[in-house]
C-alpha atoms as one frame of an Amber mdcrd trajectory, in Angstrom:
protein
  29.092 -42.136  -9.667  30.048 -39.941 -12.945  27.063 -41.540 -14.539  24.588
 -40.251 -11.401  26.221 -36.707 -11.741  26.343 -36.754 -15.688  22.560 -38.255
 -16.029  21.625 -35.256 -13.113  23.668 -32.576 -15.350  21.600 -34.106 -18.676
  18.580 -33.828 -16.706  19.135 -30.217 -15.197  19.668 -28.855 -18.727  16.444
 -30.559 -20.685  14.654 -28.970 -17.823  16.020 -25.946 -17.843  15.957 -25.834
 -21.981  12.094 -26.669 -21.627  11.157 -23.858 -18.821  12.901 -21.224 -20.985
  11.211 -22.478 -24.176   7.548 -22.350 -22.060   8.506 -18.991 -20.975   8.750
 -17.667 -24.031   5.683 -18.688 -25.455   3.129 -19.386 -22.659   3.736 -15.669
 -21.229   0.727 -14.124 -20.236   1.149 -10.363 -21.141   0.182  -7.890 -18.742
  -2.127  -4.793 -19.119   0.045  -1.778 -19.396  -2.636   0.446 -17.645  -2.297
  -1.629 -14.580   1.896  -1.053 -14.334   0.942   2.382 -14.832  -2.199   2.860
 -12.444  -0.185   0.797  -9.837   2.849   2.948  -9.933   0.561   6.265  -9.342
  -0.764   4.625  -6.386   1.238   4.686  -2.754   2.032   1.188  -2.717   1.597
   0.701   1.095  -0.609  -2.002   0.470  -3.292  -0.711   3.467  -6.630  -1.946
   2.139  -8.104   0.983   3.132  -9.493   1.118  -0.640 -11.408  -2.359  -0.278
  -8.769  -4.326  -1.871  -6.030  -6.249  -0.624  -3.386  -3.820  -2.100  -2.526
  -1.384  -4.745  -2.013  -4.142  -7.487  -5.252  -5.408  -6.701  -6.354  -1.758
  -6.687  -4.966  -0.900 -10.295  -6.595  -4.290 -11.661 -10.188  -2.917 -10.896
  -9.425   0.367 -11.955  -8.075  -0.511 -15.565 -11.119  -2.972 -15.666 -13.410
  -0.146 -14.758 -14.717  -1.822 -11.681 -13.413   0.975  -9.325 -13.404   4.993
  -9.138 -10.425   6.712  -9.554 -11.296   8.116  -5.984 -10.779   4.752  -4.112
  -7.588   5.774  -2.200  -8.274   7.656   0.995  -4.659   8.182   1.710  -3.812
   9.065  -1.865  -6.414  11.807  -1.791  -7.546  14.417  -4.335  -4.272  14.999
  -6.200  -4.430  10.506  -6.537  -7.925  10.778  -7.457  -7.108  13.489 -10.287
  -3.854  11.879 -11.159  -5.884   8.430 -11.605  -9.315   9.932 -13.555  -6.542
  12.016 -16.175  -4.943   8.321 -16.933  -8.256   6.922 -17.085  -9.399   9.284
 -19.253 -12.495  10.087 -17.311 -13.769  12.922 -15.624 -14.465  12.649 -11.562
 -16.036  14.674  -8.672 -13.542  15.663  -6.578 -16.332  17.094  -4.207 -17.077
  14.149  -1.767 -13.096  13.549  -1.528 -11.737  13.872   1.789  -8.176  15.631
   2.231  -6.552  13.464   5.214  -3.809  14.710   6.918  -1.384  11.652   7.423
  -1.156  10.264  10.783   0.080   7.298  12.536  -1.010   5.040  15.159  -0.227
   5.706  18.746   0.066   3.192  21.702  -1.504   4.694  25.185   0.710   2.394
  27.263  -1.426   3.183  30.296  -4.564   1.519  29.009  -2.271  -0.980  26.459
  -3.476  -5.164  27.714  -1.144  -6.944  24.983  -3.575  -8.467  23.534  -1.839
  -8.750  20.237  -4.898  -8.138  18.088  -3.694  -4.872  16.672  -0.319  -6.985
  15.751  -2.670  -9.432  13.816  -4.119  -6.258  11.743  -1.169  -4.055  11.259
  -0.507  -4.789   7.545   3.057  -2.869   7.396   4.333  -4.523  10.571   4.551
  -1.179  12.509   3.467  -2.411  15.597   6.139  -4.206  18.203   4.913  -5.806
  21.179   4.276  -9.812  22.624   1.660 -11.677  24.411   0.573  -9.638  27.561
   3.002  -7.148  26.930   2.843  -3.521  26.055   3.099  -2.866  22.502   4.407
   0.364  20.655   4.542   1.790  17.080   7.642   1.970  14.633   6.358   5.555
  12.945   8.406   5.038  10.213   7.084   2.152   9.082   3.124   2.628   9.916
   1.203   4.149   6.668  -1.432   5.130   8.833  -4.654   2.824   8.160  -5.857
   2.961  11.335  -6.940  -0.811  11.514  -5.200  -1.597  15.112  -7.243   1.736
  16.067 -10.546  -0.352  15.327  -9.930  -3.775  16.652  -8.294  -2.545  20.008
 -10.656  -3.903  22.647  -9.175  -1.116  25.546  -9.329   1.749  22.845  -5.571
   2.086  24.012  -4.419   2.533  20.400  -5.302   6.588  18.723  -4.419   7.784
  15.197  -2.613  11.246  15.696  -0.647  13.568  13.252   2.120  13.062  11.586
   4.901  15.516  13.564   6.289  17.827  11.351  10.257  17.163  11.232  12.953
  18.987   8.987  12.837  15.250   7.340   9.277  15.675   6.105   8.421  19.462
   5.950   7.238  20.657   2.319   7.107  24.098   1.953   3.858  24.155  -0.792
   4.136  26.572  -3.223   2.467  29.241  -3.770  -0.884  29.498  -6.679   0.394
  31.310  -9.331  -3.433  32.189 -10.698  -3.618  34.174  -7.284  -1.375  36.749
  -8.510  -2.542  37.149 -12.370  -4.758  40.238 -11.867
């Protein structure tokens, strides 16, 4: 028996010496653009940008495969934020402003057909087979894909409601007062 546990031990160690050697010099250095581009962007992982999240995201745009106005929920302030680290200039014309919202459940119309649970990338939506569903607000980032693939139309994208836990008081231009 001490030989099975001592030949184990012997074994767990040359493995463990050999992965931290191969660590060390097989790492594959990252792109220090992408860290940075990926920790500008939201990080809700929607896809509303084409990809399948903001890592994904930040690898096109460091590669130059993608505009710096790619995130709808991100904006213009993302899109200028992104085009300053790029180093490239960007019209901010075509950019929508959204107003954040979240998904809303019409229980009324609501089937449970669990196709909005199959689409809800943040996990916002709570509901089982032929059952009705609802919305977690505080998790749902607001993509609006259970909107699309609801077959009843039961499910609507609606404001954020302002609360004293997400108010912002904006301030004010200060150009508009240099006269």
């Amino acid at each position: 028996m001490l030989t099975a546990v001592g030949s184990l031990a012997m074994l767990g160690v040359t493995f463990g010496t050999l992965l931290g050697i191969a660590s060390r010099y097989l790492r594959v250095d990252e792109n220090p653009l992408e860290a940075e581009l990926e920790a500008l962007l939201p990080g809700s992982q929607c896809g509303q940008c084409g990809f399948a999240g903001c890592k994904q995201a930040a690898s096109a745009l460091a590669a130059g495969q993608a505009k710096p106005t790619l995130c709808p929920p991100g904006g213009r302030a993302l899109a200028a934020a992104l085009a300053e680290r790029l180093g490239v200039s960007v019209d901010l014309s075509d950019t929508e402003e959204l107003e954040p919202e979240v998904a809303f459940v019409n229980e009324d119309i609501c089937i449970g057909c669990m196709r909005c649970l199959q689409d809800c990338s943040s996990d916002a939506l709570v509901g089982g087979p032929k059952q009705i569903h609802t919305v977690i607000t505080d998790i749902c980032h607001g993509c609006g894909k259970c909107a699309k693939v609801c077959p009843t139309e039961a499910i609507e994208m609606r404001p954020v409601p302002i609360t004293l836990a997400n108010w912002h008081w904006h301030k004010p231009d200060p150009r508009q007062y240099m006269n």
